[in-house]
C-alpha positions as CSV (number, residue, x, y, z in Angstrom):
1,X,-26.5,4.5,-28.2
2,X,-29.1,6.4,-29.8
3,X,-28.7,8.0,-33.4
4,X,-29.3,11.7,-34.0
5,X,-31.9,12.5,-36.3
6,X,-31.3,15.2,-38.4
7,X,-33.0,14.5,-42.0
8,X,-36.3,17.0,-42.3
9,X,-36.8,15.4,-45.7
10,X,-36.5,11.8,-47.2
11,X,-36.4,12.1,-50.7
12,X,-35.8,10.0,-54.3
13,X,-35.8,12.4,-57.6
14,X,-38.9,14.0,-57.7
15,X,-40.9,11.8,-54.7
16,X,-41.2,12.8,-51.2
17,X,-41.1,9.0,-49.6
18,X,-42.1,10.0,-45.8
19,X,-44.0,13.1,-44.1
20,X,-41.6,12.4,-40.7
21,X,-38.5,11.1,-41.7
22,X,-37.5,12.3,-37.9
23,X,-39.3,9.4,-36.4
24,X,-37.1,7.1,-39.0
25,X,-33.9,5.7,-38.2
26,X,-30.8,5.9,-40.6
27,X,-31.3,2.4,-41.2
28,X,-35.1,2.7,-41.7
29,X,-34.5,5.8,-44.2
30,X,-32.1,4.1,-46.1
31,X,-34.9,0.8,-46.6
32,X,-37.7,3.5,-47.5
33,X,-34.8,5.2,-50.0
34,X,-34.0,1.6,-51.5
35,X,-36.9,0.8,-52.3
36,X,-37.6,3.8,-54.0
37,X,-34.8,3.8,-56.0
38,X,-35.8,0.1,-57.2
39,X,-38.9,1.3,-58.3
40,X,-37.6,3.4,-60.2
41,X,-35.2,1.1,-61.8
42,X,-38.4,-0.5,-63.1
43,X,-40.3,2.4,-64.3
44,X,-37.0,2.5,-66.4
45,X,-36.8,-0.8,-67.4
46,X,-40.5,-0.7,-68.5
47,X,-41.5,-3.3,-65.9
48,X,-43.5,-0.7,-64.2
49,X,-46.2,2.4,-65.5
50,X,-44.6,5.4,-65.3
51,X,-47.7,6.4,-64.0
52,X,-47.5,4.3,-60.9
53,X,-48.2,6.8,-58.0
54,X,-45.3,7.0,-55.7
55,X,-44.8,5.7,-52.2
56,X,-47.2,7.2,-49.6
57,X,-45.8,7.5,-45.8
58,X,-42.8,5.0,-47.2
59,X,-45.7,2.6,-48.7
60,X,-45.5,1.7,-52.4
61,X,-48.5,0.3,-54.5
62,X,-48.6,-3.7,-55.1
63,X,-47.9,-3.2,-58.7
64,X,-44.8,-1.3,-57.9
65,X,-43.4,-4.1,-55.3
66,X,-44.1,-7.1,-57.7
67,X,-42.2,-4.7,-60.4
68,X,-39.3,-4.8,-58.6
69,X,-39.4,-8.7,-57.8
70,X,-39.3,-8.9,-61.7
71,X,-36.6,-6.4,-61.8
72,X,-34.5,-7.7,-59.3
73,X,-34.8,-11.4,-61.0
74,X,-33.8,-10.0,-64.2
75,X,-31.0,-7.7,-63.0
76,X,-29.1,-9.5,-59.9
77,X,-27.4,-13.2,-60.8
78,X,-26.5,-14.9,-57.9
79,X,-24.2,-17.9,-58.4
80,X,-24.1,-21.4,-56.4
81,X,-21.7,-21.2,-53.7
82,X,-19.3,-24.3,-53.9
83,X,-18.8,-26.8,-51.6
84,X,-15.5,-25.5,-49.8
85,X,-17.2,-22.2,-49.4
86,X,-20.4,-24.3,-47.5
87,X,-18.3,-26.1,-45.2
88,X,-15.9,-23.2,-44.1
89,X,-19.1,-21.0,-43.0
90,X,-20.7,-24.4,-41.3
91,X,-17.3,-25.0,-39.4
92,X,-17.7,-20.8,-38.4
93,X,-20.8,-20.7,-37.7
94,X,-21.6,-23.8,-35.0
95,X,-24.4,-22.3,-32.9
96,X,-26.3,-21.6,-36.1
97,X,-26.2,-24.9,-36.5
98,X,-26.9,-26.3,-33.0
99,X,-29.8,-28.0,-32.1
100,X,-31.4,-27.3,-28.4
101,X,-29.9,-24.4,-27.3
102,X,-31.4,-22.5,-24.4
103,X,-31.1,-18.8,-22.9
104,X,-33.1,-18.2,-19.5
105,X,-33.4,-13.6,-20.1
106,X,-35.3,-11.2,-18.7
107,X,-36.5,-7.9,-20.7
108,X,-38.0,-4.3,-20.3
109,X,-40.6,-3.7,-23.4
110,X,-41.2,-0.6,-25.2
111,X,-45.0,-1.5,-26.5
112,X,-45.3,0.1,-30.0
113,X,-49.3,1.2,-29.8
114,X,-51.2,3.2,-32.2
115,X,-50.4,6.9,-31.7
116,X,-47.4,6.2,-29.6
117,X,-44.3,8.6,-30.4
118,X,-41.9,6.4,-31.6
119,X,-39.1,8.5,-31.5
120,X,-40.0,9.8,-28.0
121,X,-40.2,5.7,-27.6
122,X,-36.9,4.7,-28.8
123,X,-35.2,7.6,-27.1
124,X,-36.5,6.2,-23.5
125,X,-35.9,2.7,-24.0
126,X,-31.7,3.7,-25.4
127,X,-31.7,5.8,-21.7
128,X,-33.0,2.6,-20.2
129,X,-30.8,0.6,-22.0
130,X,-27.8,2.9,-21.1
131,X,-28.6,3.1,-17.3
132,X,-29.2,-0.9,-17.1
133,X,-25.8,-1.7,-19.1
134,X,-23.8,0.6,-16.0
135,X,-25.8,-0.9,-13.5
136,X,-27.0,-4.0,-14.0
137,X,-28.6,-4.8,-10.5
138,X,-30.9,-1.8,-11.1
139,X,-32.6,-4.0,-14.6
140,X,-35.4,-5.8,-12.2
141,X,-36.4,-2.0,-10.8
142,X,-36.6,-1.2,-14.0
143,X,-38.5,-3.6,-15.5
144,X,-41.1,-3.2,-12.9
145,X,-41.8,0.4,-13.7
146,X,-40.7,1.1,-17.3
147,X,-41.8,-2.4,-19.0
148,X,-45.7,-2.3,-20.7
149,X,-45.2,-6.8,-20.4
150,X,-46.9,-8.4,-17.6
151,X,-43.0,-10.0,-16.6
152,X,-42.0,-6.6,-15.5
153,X,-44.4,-7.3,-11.9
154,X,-41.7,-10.3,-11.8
155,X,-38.8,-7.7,-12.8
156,X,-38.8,-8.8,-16.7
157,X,-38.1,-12.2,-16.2
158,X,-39.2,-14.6,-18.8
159,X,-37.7,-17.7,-17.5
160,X,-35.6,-20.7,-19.7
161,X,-36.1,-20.3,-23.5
162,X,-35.5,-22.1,-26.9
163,X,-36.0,-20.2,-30.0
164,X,-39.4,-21.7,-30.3
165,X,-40.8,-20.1,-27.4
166,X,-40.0,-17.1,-29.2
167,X,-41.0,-14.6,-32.1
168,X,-38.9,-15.2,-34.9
169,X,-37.0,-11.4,-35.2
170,X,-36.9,-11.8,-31.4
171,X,-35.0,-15.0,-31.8
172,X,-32.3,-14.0,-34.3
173,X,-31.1,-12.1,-31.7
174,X,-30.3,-14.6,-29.0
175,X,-30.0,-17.4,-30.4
176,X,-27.7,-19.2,-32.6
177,X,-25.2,-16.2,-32.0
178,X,-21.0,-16.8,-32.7
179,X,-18.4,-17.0,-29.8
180,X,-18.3,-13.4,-29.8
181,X,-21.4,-12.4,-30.1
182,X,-22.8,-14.7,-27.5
183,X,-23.4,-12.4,-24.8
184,X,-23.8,-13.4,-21.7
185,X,-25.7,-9.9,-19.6
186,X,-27.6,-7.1,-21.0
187,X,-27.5,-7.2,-25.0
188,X,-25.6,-4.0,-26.4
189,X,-28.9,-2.8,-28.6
190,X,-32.3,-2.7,-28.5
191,X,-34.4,-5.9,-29.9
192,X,-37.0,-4.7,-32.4
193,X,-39.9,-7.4,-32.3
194,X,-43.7,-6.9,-33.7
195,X,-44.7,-5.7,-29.8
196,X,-42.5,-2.8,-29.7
197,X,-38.8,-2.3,-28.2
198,X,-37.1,-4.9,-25.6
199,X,-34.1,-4.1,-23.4
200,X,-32.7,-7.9,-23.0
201,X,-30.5,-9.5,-20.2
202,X,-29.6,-13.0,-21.0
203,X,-28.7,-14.4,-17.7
204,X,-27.5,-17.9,-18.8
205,X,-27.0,-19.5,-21.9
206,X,-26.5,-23.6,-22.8
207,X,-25.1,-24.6,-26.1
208,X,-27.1,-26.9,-28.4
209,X,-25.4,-30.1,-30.1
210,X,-24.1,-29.0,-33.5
211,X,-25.3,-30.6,-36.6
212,X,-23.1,-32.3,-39.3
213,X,-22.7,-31.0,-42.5
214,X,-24.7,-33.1,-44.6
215,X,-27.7,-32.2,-42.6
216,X,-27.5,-28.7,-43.3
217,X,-25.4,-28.4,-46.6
218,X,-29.2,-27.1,-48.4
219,X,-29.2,-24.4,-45.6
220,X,-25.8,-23.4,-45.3
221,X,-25.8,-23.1,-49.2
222,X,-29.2,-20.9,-48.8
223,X,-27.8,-18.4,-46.4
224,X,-24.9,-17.9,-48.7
225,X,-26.5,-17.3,-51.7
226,X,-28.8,-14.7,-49.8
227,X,-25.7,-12.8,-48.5
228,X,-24.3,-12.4,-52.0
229,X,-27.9,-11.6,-52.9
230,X,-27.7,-9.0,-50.3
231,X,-24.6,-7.4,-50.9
232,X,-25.9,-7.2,-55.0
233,X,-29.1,-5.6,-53.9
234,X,-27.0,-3.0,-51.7
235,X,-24.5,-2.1,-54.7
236,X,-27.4,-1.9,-57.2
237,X,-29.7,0.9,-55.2
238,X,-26.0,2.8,-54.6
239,X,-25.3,2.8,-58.7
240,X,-29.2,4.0,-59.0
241,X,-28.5,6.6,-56.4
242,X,-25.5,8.0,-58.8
243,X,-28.6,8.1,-61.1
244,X,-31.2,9.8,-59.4
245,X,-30.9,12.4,-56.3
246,X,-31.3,11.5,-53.1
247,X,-32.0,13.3,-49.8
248,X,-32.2,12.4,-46.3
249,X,-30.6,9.0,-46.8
250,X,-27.1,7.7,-46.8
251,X,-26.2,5.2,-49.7
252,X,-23.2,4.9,-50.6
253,X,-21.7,4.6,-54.2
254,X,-20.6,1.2,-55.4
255,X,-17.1,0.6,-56.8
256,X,-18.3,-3.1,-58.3
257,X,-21.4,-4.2,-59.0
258,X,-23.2,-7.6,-59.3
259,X,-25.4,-7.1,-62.3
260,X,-25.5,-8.5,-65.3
């Protein structure tokens, strides 16, 4: 479950990005890396000083981030999808694009407070995790003396919910979830939310009514555009990592690019 952190130093050319990389996940390394790389992409492109002092504790300046908005306009095209392409990921993707569904969960939280180990954090919640997915009867025991929530005295539970009820990053991960992802029990990963680290059990779930394709053609359309977007950004940073060393992150070279 939980990923071994070996990386004593995170690292872009000449910039040391982050004085505990070990608190840092892969994915969370490879963000901080990105980023750096995109900077400088603009210092190179003249879109940004070259005396723009570099990221502090994985922070850049606000000069630096609106640099690489410009860059990334100017670099990454991202077509319309077409029509076909819209309605083959609508008819994939129903819960998406259901109305009213509802999950009724319980969860242990991790609280992320200031000063709090975060490693030592995540490393307790993915034993909890662990121990909860083998034995599932033992998730109310442990919410009662694990979770920092007041619904741990009531073993976690958090009742009937609709993605309103929730935080948005908390949402995305029970609701509007494909067939197979649709889990019914305790969810295979942690939830990462602004209040820290969740261990989640949904307990029941009802499906929503699924909209037509006309109603949601603009969002559909939307959420394929920001895939390809995605993908562009991804294979840009790994043709800038070719470029400029790298240490403590893993990005990967790209065989095709998106750029123009």
């Amino acid at each position: 479950m939980s990923e071994t952190i070996t990386h004593t130093v995170l690292r872009v050319g000449d910039d040391i990005l982050h004085p505990h990389p070990e608190q840092l996940t892969e994915a969370e390394r490879r963000q901080v890396a990105s980023l750096a790389l995109l900077r400088l992409a603009a210092i190179e492109a003249g879109l940004l000083s070259a005396d723009d002092p570099p990221p502090q504790d994985g922070v850049m300046s606000e000069a630096a981030a609106d640099a690489i908005d410009q860059w990334l306009e100017l670099s990454i095209q991202v077509p319309d999808p077409d029509e076909q392409a819209c309605r083959r990921y609508h008819a994939a993707h129903r819960a998406k694009y259901s109305q009213g569904e509802r999950v009724r969960a319980r969860h242990i939280l991790f609280a992320v407070t200031d000063g709090v180990d975060i490693q030592a954090l995540r490393q307790r919640a993915e034993q909890v995790l662990i121990a909860v997915r083998a034995d599932p009867d033992s998730f109310a025991e442990q919410a009662r003396t694990q979770s920092n929530c007041p619904s741990g005295e009531q073993g976690g539970e958090l009742g009937w919910l609709d993605a309103a009820d929730c935080a948005p990053e908390f949402a995305r991960e029970l609701f509007g979830q494909d067939e197979s992802q649709a889990h019914i029990g305790v969810l295979p990963r942690l939830v990462h939310s602004r209040f820290g680290l969740h261990v989640v059990e949904v307990q029941e779930r009802i499906a929503g009514d699924m909209q037509p394709f006309d109603a949601v053609r603009e969002a559909v359309a939307q959420t394929l555009r920001q895939q390809t977007f995605t993908t562009a950004v991804k294979q840009a940073c790994s043709l800038l990592a070719a470029r400029h060393e790298v240490e403590g992150a893993d990005i990967d070279a790209a065989a095709s690019p998106l750029l123009q």
